[in-house]
C-alpha positions in Angstrom: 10.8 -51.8 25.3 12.8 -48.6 25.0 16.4 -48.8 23.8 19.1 -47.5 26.2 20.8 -44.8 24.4 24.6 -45.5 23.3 26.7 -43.7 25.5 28.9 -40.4 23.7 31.8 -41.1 22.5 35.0 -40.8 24.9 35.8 -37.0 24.7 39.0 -38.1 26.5 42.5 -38.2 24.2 44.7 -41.2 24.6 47.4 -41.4 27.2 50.2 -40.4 25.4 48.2 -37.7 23.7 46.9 -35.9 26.8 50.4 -36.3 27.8 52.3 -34.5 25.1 49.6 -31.8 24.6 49.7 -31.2 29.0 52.7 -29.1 28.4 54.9 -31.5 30.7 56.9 -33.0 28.2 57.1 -28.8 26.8 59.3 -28.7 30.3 61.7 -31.2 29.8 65.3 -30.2 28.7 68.2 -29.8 29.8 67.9 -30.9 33.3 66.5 -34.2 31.5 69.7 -34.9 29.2 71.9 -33.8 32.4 70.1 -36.3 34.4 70.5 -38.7 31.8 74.3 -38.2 31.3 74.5 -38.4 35.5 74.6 -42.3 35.0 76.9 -42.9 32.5 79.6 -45.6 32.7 81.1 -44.2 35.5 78.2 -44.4 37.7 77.4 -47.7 36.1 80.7 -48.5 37.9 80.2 -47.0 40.7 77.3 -47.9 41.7 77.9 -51.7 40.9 81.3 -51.9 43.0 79.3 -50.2 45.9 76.2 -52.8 45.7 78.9 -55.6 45.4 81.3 -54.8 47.7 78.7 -53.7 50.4 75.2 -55.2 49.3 72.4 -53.0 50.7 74.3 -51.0 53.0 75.0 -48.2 51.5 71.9 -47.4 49.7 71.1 -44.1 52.1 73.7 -42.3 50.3 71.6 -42.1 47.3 68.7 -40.7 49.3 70.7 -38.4 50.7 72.0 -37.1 47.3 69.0 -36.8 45.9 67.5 -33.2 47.2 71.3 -32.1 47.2 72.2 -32.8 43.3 68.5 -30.9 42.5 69.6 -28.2 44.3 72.8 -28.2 43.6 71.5 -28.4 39.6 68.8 -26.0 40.1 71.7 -23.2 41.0 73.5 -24.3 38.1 70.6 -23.5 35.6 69.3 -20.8 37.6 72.7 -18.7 37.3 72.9 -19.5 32.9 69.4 -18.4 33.0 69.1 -15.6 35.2 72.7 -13.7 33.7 72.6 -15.2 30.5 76.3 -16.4 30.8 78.0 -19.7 31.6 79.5 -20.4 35.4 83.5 -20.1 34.3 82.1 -16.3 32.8 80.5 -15.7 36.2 82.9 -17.3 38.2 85.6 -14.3 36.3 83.9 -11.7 36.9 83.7 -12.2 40.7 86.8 -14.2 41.5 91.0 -13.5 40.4 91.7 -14.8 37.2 94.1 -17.1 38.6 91.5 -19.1 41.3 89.2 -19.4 37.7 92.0 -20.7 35.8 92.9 -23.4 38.7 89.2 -24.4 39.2 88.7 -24.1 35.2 92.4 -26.7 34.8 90.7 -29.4 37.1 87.6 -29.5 35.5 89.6 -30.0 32.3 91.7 -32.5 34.1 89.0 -34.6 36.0 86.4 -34.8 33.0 89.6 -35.6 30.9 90.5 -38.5 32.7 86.5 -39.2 33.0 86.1 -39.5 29.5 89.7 -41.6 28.9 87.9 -44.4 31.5 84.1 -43.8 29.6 85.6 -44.6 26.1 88.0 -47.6 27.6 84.7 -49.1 29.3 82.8 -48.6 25.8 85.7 -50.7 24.1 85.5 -53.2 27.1 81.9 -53.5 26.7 81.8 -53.9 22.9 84.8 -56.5 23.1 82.3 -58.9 25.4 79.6 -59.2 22.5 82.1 -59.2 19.7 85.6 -60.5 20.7 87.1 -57.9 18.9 89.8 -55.5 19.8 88.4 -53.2 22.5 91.1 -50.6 21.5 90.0 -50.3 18.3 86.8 -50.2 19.2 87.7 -47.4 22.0 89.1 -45.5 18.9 86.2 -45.8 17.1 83.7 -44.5 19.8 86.1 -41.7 20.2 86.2 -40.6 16.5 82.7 -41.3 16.8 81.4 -38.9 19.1 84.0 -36.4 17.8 82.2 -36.3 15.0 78.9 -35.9 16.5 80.0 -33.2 18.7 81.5 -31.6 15.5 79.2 -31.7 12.6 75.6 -32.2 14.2 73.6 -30.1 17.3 73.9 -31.9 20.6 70.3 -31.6 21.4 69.5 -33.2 17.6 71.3 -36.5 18.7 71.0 -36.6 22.6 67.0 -37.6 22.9 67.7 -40.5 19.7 70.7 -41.7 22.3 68.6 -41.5 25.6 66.9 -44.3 23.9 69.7 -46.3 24.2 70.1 -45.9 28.2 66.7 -47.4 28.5 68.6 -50.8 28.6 69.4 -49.5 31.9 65.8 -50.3 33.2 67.3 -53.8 33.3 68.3 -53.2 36.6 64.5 -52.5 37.6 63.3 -55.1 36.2 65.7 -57.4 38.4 64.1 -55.8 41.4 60.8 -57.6 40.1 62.3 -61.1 40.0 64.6 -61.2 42.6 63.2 -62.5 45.5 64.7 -58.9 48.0 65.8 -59.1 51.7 63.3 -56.2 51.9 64.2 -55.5 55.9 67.9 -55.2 55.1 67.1 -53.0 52.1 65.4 -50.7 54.6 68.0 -50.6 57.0 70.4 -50.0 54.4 68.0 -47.0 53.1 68.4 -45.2 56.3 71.6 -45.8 57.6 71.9 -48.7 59.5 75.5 -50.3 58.5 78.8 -51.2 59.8 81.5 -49.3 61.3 83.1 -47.1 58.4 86.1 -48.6 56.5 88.7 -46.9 54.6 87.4 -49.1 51.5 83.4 -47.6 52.3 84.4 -43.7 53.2 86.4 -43.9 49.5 83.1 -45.9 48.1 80.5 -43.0 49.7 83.0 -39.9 48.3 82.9 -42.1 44.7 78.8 -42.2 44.8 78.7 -38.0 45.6 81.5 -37.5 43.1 79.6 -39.9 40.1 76.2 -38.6 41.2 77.0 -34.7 42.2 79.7 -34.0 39.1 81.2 -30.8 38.5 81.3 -31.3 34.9 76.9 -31.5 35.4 76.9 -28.1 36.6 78.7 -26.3 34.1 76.6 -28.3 31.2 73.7 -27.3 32.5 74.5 -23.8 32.9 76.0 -23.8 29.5 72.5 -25.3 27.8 70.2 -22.7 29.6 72.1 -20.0 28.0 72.0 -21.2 24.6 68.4 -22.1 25.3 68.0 -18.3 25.5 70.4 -17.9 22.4 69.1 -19.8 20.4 65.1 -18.4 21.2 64.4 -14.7 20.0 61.2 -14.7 22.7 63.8 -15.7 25.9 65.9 -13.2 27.7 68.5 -13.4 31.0 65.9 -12.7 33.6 68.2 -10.0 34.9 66.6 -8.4 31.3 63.0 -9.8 31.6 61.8 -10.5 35.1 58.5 -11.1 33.3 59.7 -14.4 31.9 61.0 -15.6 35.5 57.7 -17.5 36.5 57.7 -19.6 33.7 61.3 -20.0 33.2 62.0 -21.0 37.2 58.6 -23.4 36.9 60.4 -25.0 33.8 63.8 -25.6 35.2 61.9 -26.6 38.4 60.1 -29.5 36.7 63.1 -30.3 33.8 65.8 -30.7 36.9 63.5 -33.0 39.4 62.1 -35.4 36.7 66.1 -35.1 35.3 67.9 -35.7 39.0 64.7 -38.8 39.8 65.5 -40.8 36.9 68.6 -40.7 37.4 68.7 -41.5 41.2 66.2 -44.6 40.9 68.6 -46.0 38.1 71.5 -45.6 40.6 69.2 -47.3 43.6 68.3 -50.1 40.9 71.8 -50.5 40.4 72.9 -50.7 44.1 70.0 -52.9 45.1 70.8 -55.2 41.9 74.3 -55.9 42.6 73.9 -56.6 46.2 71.2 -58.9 45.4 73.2 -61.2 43.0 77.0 -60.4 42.9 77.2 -59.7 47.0 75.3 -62.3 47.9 77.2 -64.7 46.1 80.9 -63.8 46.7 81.2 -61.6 44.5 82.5 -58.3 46.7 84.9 -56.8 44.1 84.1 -56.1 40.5 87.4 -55.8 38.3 86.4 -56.4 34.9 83.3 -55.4 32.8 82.2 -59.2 32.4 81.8 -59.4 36.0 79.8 -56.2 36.3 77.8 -57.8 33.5 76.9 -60.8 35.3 74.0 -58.8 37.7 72.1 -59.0 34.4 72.0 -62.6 34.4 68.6 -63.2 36.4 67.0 -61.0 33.9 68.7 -61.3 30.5 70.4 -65.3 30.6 72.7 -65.5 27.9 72.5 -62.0 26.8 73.4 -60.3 29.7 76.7 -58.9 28.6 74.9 -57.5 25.1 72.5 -55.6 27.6 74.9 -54.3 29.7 77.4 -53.4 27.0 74.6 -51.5 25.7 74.0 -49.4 28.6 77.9 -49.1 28.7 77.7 -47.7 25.1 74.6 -45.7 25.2 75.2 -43.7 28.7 79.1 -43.3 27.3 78.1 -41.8 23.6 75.2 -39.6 25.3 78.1 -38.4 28.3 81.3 -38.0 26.8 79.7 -34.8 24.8 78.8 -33.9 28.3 82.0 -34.2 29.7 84.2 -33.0 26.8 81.5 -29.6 26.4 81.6 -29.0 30.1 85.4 -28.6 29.5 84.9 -26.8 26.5 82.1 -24.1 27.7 84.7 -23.6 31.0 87.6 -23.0 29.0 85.9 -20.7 26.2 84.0 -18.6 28.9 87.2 -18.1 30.9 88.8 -17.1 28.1 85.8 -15.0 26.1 86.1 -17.6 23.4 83.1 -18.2 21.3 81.6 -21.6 22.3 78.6 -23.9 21.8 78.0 -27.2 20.3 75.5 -25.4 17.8 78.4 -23.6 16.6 80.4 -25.1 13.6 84.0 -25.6 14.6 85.2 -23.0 12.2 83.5 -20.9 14.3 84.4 -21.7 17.6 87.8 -22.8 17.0 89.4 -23.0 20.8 86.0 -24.0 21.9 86.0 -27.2 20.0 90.2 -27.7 20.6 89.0 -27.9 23.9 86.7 -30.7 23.1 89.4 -32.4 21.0 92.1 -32.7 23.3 89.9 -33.9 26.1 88.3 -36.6 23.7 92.1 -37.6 22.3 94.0 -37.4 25.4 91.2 -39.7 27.3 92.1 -41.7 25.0 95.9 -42.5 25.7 94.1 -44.2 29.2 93.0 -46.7 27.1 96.8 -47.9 26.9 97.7 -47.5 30.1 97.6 -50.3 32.7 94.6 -49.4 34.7 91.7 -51.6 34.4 88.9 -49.7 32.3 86.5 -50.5 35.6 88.8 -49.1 38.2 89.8 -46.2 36.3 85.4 -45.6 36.5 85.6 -45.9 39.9 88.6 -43.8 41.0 87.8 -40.9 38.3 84.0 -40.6 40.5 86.2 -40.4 43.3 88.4 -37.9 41.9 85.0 -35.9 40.9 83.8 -36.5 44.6 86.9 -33.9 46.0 87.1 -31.3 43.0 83.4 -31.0 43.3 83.9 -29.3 46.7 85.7 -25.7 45.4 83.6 -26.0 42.0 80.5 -26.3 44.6 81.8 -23.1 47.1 82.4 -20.8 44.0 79.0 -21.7 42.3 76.9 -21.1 45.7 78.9 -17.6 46.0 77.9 -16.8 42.4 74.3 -17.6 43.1 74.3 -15.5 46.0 75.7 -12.5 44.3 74.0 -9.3 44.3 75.1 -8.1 41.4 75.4 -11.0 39.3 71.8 -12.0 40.0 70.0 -9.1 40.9 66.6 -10.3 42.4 67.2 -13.8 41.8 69.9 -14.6 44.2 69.0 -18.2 45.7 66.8 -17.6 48.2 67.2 -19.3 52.1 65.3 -22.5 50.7 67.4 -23.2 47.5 70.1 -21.2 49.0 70.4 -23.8 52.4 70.5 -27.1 49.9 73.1 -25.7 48.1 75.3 -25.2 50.6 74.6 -28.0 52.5 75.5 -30.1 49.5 78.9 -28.4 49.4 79.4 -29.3 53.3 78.0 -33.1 52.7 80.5 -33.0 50.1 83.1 -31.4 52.0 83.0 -34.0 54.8 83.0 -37.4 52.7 86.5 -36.1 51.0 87.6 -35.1 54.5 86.5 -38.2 56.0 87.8 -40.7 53.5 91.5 -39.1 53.4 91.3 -39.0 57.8 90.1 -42.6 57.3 92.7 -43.6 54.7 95.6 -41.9 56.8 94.6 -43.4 59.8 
């Protein structure tokens, strides 16, 4: 009887392996961390008040904004990588000083008042698990990330805190135990609601303005350029056109995988807190311990340590985001030296940028709005700014002699713009609404 011979062994690599070694993971950057930062806590509030306060009928918005903030974010990095410069230097060399200074001031003012409600939600969050002070504990995450942002490379820290936003996946999981109206889920996926209210035309403008943010596209513009700094083999493309296939292929990949994680998170989100806060009562979320309570199906008694952990993790990995944004805006505008791999010796008015915005968030903290709220209204606030921001980056794309033979084509080009009209006509709509 002759013996079957034993098969060869498996040529193939395992998973993770084949994975790492495929190059795709090679692609990931920027447009990752960006996409990352999108749902920090004031998306978390955002996106929870909207599921709540409408249940499932309001999910289209975040189908919608999905090919619009890819675009949108694809221009961004296409302009740092292409001129080698940041969009407030672009935006100066085409525009009068004075328009860049006003669109540079409410960028600082609007991430500003971003990062005061961030840091107050990170106290708020902390203070559920521990019962502690949540002003000390907004403090501390301030002087925190302060020093982070000071003393060690952004990119060194961001990937150990994306770990952290993984808590977020909470909110998929739910999806798996809840038992879904699936039917009203659809409907609410492609637009089938209810007349529009004052309350949803301000909801929809805070979901573009949390999930299309200004402060994103200057960050990401600002990180492709020091990509190329920082790399002796990577040029502006206006230098190398050889390097543009690979380069446009990279940000391609980086800013879809970035802008899809980030959008299911937000759909998880919605569809969560429309399954269990909406449908029992629950139509307004005011505090963090309410916002909390979606987590119970999953996570019982320790819902509010997950959730405070998504709070803390999305907060510590965006408030760099926010407070650089400022910082590279100012800095270009201004020919400062800037970048977060810069010591702050050697950037000084980059990083007094940074500082300010950090410390004056802060003084929200103290105020009398509700850490939550002050979420919410700062994506609104984000939702109207975004629409100039939006206008002068599509004109910079477009530019002939900024960009040479990589202005945005009709494709890319279309997106953009349309995201700046979508944009346009929630702000318009809510304040016609609201007035009448």
């Amino acid at each position: 009887m002759t013996q079957t011979p034993a098969p060869p062994p498996s040529t193939l690599r395992p998973f993770p392996e084949r994975l790492k070694n495929s190059g795709f993971l090679n692609q990931l950057g920027p447009g990752l961390i960006t996409g990352a930062a999108d749902d920090d806590p004031s998306g978390i509030a955002t996106y929870s008040q909207a599921g709540a306060q409408f249940g499932f009928h309001l999910l289209w918005t975040l189908l919608l904004t999905f090919p619009l903030m890819v675009a949108i974010q694809m221009v961004s990095a296409l302009i740092g990588r292409v001129t080698g410069s940041g969009l407030a230097k672009n935006m100066g060399e085409i525009f009068p000083g004075w328009l860049v200074s006003v669109l540079v001031g409410l960028l600082f003012f609007a991430n500003t008042i971003n990062i005061g409600a961030d840091l107050a939600a990170m106290g708020e969050a902390a203070n559920l698990v521990s019962g502690l002070s949540s002003h000390a504990f907004t403090i501390g995450f301030a002087l925190l990330s302060l020093g982070l942002q000071f003393f060690i490379p952004y990119r060194k820290y961001a990937r150990l805190l994306t770990v952290l936003t993984f808590s977020l996946f909470a909110y998929v999981a739910l999806l798996f135990m809840l038992k879904l109206d699936w039917p009203a889920i659809g409907a609410g996926l492609i637009g089938l609601h209810p007349n529009l209210t004052d309350g949803a035309a301000t909801t929809i403008v805070a979901i573009f303005g949390t999930t299309i943010s200004p402060y994103l596209f200057f960050w990401q513009s600002a990180q492709e350029v020091e990509e190329v700094d920082q790399k002796a083999e990577l040029h502006p493309l206006t230098q190398r056109p050889n390097e543009a296939p690979a380069a446009i292929s990279r940000i391609r990949i980086d800013t879809i995988s970035g802008m899809l994680a980030s959008n299911l998170i937000a759909l998880a989100i919605m569809i969560a807190t429309g399954a269990t806060l909406h449908q029992t009562g629950v139509t307004q979320i005011d505090t963090a311990a309410q916002a909390a309570k979606a987590l119970e199906p999953v996570a019982g008694h320790f819902a509010f340590a997950l959730f405070s952990l998504g709070i803390i993790g999305t907060g510590l990995l965006a408030v760099p985001v926010l407070a650089g944004s400022a910082g590279y805006a100012i800095a270009e505008s201004r020919g400062w030296k800037s970048g977060l791999d810069h010591m702050p010796w050697k950037a000084r008015g980059f990083y007094a940028v940074i500082g300010a915005s950090v410390l004056l968030g802060v003084g929200i903290d103290y105020s009398p709005i509700d850490p939550i709220k002050a979420l919410y209204w700062s994506a609104v606030l984000n939702g109207v700014i975004a629409v100039p921001m939006m206008a002068a980056m599509m004109i910079v794309a477009g530019h002939k002699k900024k960009m040479g033979n990589f202005r945005v084509g009709f494709v890319l080009g279309g997106l953009g713009w349309l995201s700046t009209a979508v944009m346009a006509a929630a702000a318009i709509t809510m304040i016609i609404v609201m007035l009448t």
